[in-house]
GUDO-219491 format. One record per residue (C-alpha): x, y, z; residue number from 1; residue in one letter. Coordinates in steps of 0.1 Angstrom, whole numbers. Example, Ala and Ser with C-alpha at 12.3 -4.5 7.8 and 13.67 -1.06 7.14 Angstrom:
{east = 123&north = -45&up = 78&seq = 1&type = A}
{east = 137&north = -11&up = 71&seq = 2&type = S}
***
This chain:
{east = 0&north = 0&up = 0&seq = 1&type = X}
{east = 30&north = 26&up = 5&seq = 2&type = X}
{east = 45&north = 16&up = -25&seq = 3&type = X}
{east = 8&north = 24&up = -43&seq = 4&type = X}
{east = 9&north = 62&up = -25&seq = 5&type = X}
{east = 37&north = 73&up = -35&seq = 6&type = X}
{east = 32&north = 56&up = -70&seq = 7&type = X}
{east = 0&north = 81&up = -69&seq = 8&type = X}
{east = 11&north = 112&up = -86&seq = 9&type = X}
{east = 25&north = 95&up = -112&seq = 10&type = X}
{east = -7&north = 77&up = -121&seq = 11&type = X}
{east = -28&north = 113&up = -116&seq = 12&type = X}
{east = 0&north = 125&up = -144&seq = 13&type = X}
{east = -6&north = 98&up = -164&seq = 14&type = X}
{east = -41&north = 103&up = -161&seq = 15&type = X}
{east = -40&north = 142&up = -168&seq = 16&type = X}
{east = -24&north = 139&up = -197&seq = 17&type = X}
{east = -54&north = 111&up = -210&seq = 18&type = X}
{east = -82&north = 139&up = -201&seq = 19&type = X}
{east = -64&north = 164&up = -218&seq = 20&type = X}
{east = -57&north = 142&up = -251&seq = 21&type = X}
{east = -93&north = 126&up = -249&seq = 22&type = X}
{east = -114&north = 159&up = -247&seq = 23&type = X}
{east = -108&north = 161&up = -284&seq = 24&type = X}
{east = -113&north = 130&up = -296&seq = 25&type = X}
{east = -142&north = 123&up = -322&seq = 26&type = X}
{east = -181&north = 112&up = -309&seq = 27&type = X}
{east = -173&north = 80&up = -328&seq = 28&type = X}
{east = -140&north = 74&up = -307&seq = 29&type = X}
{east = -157&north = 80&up = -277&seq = 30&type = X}
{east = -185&north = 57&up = -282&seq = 31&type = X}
{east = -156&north = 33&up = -289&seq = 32&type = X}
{east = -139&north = 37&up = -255&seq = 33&type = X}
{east = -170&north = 42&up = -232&seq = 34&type = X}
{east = -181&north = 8&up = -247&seq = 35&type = X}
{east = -147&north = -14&up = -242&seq = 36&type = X}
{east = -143&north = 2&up = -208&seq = 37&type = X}
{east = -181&north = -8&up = -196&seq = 38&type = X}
{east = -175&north = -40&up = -214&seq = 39&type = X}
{east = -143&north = -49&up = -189&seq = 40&type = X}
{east = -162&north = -31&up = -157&seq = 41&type = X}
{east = -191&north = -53&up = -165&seq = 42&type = X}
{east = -166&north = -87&up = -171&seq = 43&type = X}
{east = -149&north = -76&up = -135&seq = 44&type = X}
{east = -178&north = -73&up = -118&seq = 45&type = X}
{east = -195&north = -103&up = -126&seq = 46&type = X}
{east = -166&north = -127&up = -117&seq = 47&type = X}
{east = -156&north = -107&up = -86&seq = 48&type = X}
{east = -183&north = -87&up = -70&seq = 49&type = X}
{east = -204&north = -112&up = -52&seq = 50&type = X}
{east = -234&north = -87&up = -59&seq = 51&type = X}
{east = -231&north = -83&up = -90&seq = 52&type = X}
{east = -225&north = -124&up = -99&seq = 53&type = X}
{east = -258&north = -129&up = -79&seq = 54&type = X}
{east = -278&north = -101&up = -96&seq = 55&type = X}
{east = -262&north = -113&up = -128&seq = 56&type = X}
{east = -273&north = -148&up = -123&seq = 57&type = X}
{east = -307&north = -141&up = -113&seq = 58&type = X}
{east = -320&north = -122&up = -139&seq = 59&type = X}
{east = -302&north = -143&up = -169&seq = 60&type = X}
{east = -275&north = -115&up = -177&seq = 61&type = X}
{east = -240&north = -126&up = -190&seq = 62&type = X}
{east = -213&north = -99&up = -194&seq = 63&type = X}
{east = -211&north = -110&up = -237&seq = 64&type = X}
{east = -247&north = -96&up = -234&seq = 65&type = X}
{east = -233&north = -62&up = -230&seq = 66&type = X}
{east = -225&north = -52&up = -265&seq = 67&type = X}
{east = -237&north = -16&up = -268&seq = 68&type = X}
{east = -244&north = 13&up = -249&seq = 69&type = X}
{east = -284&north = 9&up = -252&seq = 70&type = X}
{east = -277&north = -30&up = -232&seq = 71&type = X}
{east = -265&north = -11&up = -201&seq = 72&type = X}
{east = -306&north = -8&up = -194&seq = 73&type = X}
{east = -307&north = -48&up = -190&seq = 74&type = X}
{east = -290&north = -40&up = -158&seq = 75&type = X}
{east = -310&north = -31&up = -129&seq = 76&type = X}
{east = -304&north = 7&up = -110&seq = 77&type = X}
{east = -283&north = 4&up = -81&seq = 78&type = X}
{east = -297&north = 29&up = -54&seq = 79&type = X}
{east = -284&north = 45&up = -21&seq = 80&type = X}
{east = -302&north = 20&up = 1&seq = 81&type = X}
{east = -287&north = -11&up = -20&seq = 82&type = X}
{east = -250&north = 4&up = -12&seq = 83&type = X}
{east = -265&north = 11&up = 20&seq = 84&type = X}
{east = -271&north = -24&up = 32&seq = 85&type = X}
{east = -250&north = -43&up = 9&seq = 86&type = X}
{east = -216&north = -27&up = 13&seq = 87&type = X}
{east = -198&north = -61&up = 16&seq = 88&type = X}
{east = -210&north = -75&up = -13&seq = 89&type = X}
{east = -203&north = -50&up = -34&seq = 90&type = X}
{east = -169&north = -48&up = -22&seq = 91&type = X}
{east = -146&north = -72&up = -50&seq = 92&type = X}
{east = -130&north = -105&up = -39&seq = 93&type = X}
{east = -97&north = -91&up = -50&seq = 94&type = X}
{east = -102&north = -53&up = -41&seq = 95&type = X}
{east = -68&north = -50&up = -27&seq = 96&type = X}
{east = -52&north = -61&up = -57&seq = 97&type = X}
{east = -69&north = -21&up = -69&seq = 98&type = X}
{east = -61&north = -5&up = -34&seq = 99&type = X}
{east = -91&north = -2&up = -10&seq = 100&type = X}
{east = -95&north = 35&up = 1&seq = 101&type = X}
{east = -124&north = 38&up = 27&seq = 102&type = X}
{east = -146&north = 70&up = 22&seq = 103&type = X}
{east = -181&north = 81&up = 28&seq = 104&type = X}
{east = -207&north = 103&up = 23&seq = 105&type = X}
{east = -242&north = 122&up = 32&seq = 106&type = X}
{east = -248&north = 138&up = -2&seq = 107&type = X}
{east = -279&north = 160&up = -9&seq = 108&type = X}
{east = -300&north = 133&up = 12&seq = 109&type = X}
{east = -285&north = 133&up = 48&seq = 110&type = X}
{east = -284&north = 93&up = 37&seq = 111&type = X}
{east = -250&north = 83&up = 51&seq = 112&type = X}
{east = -229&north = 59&up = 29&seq = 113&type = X}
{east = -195&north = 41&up = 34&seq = 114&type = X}
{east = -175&north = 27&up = -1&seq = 115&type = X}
{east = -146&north = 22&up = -13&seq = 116&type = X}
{east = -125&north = 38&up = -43&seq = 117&type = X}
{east = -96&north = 23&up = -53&seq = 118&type = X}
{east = -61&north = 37&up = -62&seq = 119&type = X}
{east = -68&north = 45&up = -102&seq = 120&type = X}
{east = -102&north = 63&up = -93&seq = 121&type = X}
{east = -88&north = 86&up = -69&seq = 122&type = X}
{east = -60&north = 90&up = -93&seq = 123&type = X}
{east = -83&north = 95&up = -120&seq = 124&type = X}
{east = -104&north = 121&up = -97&seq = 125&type = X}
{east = -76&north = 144&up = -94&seq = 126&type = X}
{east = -62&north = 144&up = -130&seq = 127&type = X}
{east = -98&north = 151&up = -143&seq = 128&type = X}
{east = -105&north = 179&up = -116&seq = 129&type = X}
{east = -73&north = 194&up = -127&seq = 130&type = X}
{east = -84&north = 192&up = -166&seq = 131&type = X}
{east = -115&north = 206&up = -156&seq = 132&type = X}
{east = -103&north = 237&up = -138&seq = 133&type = X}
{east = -79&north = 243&up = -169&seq = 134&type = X}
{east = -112&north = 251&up = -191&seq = 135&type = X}
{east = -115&north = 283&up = -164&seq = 136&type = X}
{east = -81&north = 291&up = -172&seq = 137&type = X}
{east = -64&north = 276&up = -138&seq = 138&type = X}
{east = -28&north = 260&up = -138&seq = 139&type = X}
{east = -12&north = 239&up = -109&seq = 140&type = X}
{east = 3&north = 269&up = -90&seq = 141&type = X}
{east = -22&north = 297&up = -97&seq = 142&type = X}
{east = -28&north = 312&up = -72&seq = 143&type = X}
{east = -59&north = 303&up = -55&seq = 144&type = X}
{east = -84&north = 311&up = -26&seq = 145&type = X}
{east = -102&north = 277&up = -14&seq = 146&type = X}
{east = -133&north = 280&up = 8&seq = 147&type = X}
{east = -141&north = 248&up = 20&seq = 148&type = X}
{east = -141&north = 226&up = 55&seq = 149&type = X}
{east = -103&north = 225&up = 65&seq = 150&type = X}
{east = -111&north = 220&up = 100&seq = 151&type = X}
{east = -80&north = 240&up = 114&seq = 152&type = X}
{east = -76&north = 237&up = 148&seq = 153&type = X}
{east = -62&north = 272&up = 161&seq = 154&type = X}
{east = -73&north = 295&up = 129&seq = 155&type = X}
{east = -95&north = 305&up = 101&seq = 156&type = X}
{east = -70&north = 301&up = 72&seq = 157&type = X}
{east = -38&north = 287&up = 58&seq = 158&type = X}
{east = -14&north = 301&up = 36&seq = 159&type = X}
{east = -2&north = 264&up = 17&seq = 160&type = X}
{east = 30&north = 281&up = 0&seq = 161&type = X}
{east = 39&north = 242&up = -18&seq = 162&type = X}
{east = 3&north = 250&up = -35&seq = 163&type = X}
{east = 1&north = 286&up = -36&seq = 164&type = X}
{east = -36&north = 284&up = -24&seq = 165&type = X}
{east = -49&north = 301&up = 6&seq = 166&type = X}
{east = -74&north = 278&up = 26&seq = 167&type = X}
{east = -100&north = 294&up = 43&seq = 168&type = X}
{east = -120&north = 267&up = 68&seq = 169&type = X}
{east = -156&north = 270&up = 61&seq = 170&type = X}
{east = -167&north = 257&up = 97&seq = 171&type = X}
{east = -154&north = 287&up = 111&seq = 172&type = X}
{east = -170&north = 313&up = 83&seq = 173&type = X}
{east = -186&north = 344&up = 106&seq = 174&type = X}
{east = -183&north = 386&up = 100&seq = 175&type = X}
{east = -154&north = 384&up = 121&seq = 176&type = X}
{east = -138&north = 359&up = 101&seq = 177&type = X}
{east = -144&north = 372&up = 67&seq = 178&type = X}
{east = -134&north = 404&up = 70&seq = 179&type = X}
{east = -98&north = 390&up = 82&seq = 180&type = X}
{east = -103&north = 369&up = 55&seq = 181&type = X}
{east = -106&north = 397&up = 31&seq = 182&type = X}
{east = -78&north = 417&up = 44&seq = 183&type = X}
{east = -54&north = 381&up = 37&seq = 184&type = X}
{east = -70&north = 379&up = 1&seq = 185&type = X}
{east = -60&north = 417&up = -6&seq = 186&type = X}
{east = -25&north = 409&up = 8&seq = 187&type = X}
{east = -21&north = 375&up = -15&seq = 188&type = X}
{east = -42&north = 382&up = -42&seq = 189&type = X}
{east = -51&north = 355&up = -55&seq = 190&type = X}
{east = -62&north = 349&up = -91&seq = 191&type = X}
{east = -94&north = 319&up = -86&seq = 192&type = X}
{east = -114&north = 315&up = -64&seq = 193&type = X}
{east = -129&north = 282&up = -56&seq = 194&type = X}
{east = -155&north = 266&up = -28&seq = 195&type = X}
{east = -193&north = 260&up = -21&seq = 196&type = X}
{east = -213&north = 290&up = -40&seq = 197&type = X}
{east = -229&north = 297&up = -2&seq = 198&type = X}
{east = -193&north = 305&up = 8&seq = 199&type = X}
{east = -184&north = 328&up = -17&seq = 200&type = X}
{east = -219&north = 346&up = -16&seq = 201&type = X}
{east = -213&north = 353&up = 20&seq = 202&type = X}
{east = -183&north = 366&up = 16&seq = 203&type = X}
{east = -190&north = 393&up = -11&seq = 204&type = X}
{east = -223&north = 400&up = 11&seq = 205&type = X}
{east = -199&north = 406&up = 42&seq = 206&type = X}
{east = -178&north = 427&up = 16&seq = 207&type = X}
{east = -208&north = 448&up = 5&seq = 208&type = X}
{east = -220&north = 454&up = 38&seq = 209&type = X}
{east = -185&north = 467&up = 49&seq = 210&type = X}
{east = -178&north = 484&up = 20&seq = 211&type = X}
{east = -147&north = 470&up = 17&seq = 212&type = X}
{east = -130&north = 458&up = -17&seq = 213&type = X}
{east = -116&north = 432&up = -29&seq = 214&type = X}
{east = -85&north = 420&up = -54&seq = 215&type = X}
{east = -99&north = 410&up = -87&seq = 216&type = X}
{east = -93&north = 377&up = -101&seq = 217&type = X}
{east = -97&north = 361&up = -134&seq = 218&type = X}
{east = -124&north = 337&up = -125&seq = 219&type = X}
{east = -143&north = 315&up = -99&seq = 220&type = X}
{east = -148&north = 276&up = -95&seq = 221&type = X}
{east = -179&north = 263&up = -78&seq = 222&type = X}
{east = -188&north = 226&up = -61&seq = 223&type = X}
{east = -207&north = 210&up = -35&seq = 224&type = X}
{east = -240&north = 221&up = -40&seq = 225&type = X}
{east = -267&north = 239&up = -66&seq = 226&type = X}
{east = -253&north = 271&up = -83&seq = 227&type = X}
{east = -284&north = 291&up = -85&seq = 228&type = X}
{east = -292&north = 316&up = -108&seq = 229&type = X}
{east = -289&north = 342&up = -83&seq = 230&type = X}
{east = -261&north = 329&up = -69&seq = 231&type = X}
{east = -241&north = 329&up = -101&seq = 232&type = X}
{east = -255&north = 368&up = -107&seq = 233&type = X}
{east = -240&north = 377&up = -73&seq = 234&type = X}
{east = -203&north = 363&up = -78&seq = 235&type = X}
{east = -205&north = 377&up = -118&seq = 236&type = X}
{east = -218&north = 409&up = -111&seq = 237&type = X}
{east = -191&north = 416&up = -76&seq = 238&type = X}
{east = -161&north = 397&up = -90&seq = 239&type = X}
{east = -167&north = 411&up = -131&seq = 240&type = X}
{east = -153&north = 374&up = -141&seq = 241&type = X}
{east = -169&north = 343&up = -148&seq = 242&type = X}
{east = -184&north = 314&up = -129&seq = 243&type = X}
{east = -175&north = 283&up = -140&seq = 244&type = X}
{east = -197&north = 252&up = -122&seq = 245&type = X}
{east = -179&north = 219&up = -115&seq = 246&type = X}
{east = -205&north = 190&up = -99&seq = 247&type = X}
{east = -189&north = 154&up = -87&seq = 248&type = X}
{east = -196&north = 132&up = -57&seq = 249&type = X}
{east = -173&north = 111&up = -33&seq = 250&type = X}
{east = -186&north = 79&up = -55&seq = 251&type = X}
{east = -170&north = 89&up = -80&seq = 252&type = X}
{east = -198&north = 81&up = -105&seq = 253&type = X}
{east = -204&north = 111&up = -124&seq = 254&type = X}
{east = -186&north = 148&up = -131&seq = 255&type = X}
{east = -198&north = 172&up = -147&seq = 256&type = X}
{east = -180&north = 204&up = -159&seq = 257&type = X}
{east = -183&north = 237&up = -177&seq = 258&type = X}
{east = -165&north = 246&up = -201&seq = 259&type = X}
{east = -154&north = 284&up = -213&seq = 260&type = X}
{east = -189&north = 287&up = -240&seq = 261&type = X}
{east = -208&north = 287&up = -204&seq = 262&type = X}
{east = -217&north = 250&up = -215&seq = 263&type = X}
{east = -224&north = 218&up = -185&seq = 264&type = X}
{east = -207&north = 187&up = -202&seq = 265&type = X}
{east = -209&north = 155&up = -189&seq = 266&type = X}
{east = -175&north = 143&up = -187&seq = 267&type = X}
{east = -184&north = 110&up = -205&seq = 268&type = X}
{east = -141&north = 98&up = -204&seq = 269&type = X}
{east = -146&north = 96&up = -166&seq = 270&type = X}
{east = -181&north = 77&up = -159&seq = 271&type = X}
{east = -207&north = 70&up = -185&seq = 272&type = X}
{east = -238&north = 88&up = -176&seq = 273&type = X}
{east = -275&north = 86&up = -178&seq = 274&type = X}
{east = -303&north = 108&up = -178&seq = 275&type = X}
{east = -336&north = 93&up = -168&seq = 276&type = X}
{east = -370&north = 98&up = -166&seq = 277&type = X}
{east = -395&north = 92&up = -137&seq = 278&type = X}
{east = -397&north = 52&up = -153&seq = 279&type = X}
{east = -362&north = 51&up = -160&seq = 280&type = X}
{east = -367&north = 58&up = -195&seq = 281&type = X}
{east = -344&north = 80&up = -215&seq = 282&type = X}
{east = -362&north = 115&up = -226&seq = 283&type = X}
{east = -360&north = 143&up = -250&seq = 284&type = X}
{east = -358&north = 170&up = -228&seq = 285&type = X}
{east = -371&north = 185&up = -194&seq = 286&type = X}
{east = -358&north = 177&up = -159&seq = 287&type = X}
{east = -347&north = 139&up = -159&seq = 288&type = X}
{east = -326&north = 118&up = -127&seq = 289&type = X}
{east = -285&north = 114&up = -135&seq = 290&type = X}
{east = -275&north = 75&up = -132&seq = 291&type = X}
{east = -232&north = 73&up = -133&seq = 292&type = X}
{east = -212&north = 44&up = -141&seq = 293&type = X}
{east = -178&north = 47&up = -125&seq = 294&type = X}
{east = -153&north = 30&up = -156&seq = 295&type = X}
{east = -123&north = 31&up = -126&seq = 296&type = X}
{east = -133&north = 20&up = -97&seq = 297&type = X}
{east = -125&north = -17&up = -97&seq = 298&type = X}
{east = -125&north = -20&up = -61&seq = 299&type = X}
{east = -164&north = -15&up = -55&seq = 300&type = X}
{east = -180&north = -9&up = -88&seq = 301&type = X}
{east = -207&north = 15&up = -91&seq = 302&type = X}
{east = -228&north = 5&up = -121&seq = 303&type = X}
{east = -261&north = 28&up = -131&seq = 304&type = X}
{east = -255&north = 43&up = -98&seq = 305&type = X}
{east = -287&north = 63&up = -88&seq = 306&type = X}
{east = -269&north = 100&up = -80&seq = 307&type = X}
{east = -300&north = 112&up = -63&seq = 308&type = X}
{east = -296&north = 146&up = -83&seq = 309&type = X}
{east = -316&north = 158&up = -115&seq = 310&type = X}
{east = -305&north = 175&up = -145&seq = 311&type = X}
{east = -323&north = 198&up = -172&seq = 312&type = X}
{east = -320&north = 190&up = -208&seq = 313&type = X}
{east = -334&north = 210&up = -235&seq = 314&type = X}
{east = -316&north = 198&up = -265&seq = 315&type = X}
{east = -300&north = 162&up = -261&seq = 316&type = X}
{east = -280&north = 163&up = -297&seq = 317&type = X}
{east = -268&north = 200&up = -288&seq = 318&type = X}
{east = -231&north = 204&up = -298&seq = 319&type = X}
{east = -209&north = 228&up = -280&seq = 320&type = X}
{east = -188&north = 256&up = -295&seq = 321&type = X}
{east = -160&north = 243&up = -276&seq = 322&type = X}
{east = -154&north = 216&up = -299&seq = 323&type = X}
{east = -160&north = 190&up = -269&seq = 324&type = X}
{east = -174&north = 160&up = -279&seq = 325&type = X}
{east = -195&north = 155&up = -243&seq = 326&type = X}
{east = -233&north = 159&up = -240&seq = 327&type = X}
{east = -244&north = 193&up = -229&seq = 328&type = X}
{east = -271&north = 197&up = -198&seq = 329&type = X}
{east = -288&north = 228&up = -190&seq = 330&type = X}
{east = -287&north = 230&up = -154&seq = 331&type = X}
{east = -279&north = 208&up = -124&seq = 332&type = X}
{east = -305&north = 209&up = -100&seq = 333&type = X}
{east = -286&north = 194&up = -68&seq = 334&type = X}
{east = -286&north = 204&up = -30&seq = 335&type = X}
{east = -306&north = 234&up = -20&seq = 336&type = X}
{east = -303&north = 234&up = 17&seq = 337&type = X}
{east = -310&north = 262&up = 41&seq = 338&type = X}
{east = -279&north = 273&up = 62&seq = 339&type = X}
{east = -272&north = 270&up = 100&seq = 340&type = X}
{east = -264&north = 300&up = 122&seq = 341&type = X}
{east = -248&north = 293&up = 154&seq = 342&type = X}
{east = -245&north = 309&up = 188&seq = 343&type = X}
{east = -215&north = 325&up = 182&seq = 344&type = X}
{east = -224&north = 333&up = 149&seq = 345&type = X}
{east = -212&north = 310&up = 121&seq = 346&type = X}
{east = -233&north = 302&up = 94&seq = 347&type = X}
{east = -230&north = 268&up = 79&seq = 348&type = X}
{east = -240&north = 258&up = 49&seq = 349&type = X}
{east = -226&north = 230&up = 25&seq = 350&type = X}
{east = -199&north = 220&up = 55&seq = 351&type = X}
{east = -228&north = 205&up = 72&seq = 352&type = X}
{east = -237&north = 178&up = 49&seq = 353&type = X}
{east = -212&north = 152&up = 55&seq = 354&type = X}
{east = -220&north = 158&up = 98&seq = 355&type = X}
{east = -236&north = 123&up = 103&seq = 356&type = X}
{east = -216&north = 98&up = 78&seq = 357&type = X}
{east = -205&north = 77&up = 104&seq = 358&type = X}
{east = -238&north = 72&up = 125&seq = 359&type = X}
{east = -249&north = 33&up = 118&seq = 360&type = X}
{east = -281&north = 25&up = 112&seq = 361&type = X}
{east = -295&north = 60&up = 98&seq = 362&type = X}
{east = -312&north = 57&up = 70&seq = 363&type = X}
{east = -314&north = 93&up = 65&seq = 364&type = X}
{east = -317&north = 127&up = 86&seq = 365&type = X}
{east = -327&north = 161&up = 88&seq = 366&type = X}
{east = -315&north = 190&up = 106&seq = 367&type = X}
{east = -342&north = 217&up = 116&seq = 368&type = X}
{east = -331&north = 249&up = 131&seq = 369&type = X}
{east = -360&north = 267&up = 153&seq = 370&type = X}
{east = -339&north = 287&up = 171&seq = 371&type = X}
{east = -304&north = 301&up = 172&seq = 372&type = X}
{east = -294&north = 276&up = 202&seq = 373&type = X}
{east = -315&north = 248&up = 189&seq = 374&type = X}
{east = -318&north = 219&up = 161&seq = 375&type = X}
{east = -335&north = 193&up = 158&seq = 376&type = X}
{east = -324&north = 167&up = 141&seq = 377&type = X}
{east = -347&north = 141&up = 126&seq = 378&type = X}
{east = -334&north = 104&up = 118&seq = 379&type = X}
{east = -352&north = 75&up = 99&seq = 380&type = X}
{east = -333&north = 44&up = 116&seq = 381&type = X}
{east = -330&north = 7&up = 111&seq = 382&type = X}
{east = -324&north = -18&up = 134&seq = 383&type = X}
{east = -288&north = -11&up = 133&seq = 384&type = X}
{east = -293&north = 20&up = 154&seq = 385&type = X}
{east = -287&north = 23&up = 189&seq = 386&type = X}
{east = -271&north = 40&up = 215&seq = 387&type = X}
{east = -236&north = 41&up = 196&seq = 388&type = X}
{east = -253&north = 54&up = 169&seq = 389&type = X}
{east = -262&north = 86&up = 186&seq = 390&type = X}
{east = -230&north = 93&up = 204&seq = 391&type = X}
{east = -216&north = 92&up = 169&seq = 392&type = X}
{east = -241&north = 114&up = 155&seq = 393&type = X}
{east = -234&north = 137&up = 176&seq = 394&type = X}
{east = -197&north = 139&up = 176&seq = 395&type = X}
{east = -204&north = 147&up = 142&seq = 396&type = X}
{east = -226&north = 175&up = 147&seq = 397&type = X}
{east = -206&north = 186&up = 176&seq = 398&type = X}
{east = -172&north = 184&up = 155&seq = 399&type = X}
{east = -191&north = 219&up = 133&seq = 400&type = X}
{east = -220&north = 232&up = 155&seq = 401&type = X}
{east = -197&north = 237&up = 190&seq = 402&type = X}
{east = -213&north = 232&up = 220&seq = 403&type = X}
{east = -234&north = 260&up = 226&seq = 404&type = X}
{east = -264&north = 250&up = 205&seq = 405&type = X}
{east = -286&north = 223&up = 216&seq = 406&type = X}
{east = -294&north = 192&up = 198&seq = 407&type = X}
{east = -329&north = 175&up = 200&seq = 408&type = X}
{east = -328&north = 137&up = 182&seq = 409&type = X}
{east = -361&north = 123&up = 169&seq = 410&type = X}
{east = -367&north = 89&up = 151&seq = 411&type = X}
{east = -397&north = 96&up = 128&seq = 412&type = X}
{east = -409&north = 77&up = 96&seq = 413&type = X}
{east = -403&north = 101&up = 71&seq = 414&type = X}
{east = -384&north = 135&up = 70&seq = 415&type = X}
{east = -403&north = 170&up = 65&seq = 416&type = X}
{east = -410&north = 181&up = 35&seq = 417&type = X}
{east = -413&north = 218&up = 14&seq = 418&type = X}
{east = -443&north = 233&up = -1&seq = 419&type = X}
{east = -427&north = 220&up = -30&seq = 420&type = X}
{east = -425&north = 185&up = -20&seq = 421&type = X}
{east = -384&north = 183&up = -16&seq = 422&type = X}
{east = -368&north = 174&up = 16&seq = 423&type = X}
{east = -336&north = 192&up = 23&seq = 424&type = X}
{east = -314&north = 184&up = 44&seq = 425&type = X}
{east = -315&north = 216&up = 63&seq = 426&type = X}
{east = -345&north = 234&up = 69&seq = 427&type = X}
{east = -342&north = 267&up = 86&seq = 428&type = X}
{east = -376&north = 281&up = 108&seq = 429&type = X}
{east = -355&north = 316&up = 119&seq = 430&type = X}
{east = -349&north = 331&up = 80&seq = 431&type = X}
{east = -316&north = 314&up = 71&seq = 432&type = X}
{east = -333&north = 303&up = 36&seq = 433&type = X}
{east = -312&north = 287&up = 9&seq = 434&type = X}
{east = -301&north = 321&up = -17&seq = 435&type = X}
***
């Protein structure tokens, strides 16, 4: 396994240099590698994923039956709840042949997961993160703001001079904090900016309501959760650059990035995607659910992985001025949370979302703020929960929230829902709505 680490940037170079070839390549190549990498997932997973030889076997499927991209629907969906409660089986007989690197997840859904990716995903991640970020004009060593959860210890931000990025920790994001922040950014300057859009908002509101500037930069990389309209309008219009929106997910089952025409690809070299309707149909257009294929992640494949986010699509054969040979999406319509606001008065947005992935026997949760030193938290269990199961939950919550704010737990059989019929994962009853 040491040998595989350091063996690590070499593989993400390797890799890199494959995005950057491949982003060019002709519809009719692509087709051609999407179909003999799902053909090999499919052979691997059948001979050495116990779930997938049983699921196989019982409806009559044999990986030769795989011949074309349309045969991927003989398969049946895999969802959240199957990874859920059949982790082990999923899990290959000769994963650590790949590497087994243990990660997990809440998502959009407060549903916690634990998988694992082995050493060429993670590898592949990176390089096509990197690749991605070049279409917004970054370079390894730009120098960048990141606004994310760091978890520092003893202060808001780190200068990383290896990186030339200045990491601001998003658990720790108050007036206070920003405004030192913005001081730091003036002193660095930094030429991207990159982090969850409720992050970046807040700090060009805290900027505004100061009246303080602050050092241009070229553009601005979002993640984690849904870029609204108005979002996007806030960073454009403050920052006069552009936005560019970047969406993956810890499983490593679908990316999707935009390029410099203001175009959403789906980055069909890294995970073949689908867009479904309600039946699992394909469609034409509208608002359809994304289902990833991971074609790297021999370890544990993910295949037709329910995402648990929706897409728009207006025109399905659109073609991009960019010259990219990827499908184009409209929108990404992923987590729309409220945001937190603590005693000592942090707000916490995205950062929250991966606060119970290590509480057994939660089927999902919900945290609902109805005061500013109170949340209730709202849990769909199993029989797996127990007292463990809380004292890990809230280390979790503890680990972002401090604690000053107290936390009410409550097994119920479903989780609220909006006016419009979604269920956040945080709902906020003192004005902290989602921007």
């Amino acid at each position: 396994m040491e040998k595989s680490i350091w063996q690590l940037p070499f593989k993400v170079i390797r890799k890199y240099q494959f995005f950057r070839r491949s982003q060019y390549w002709s519809k009719d190549r692509l087709h051609d590698f999407q179909i003999k990498s799902l053909k090999k997932l499919i052979r691997h997973s059948y001979t050495n994923v116990p779930y997938y030889t049983e699921l196989f076997n019982k409806i009559d499927l044999r990986p030769e039956d795989i011949t074309e991209l349309t045969d991927l629907k003989k398969i049946p969906i895999l969802d959240k709840e199957i990874v859920r409660t059949r982790t082990k089986d999923l899990i290959a007989v000769n994963a650590r042949h790949y590497g087994m690197n243990w990660d997990s997840t809440s998502g959009s859904t407060g549903k916690p997961l634990h998988f694992i990716t082995d050493n060429s995903t993670q590898s592949a991640k990176i390089a096509a993160l990197l690749r991605s970020y070049n279409w917004a004009g970054y370079r390894i060593g730009s120098r960048m703001l990141s606004m994310q959860s760091y978890y520092f210890s003893d202060r808001n931000y780190k200068y990383n001079r290896f990186y030339n990025v200045l990491r601001f920790d998003s658990n720790r994001l108050s007036k206070n904090t920003i405004l030192d922040l913005i001081a730091e950014i003036n002193h660095r300057k930094p030429k991207f900016i990159m982090g969850f859009p409720f992050d970046i908002v807040m700090l060009v509101r805290y900027a505004e309501e100061a009246k303080k500037s602050i050092s241009s930069v070229r553009a601005i990389i979002t993640y984690g959760e849904t870029l609204s309209k108005s979002r996007r309008t806030i960073l454009e219009t403050f920052f006069n650059c552009k936005v560019f929106n970047f969406f993956s997910l810890h499983e490593c089952a679908a990316l999707i990035s935009e390029c410099e025409e203001g175009n959403l690809h789906l980055i069909d070299v890294f995970a073949y995607h689908e867009v479904l309707d309600t039946r699992q149909k394909p469609f034409k257009d509208g608002i359809g659910k994304l289902y990833g294929t991971s074609y790297y992640n021999l370890a544990m494949p993910f295949i037709r992985y329910n995402i648990g986010d929706n897409v728009k699509i207006s025109d399905p054969g659109k073609t991009c001025p960019c010259g990219r040979p990827y499908p184009v999406i409209d929108e990404i319509i992923g987590k729309q949370c409220d945001f937190i606001e603590t005693p000592d008065g942090r707000l916490l947005g995205a950062v929250m979302s991966h606060s119970i992935d290590n509480a057994e026997g939660v089927v999902c949760s919900q945290c609902i703020q109805n005061s500013i030193d109170q949340i209730r938290v709202n849990l769909v269990t199993d029989p797996d929960f127990g007292q463990n199961s809380l004292i890990d939950l809230e280390k979790g919550l503890r680990k972002r929230l401090g604690d000053r704010i107290k936390l009410d737990f409550k097994q119920v059989s479903q989780l609220e829902k909006l006016p419009n019929g979604k269920t956040p994962f945080i709902i906020s009853n003192i004005g902290n709505k989602y921007i």
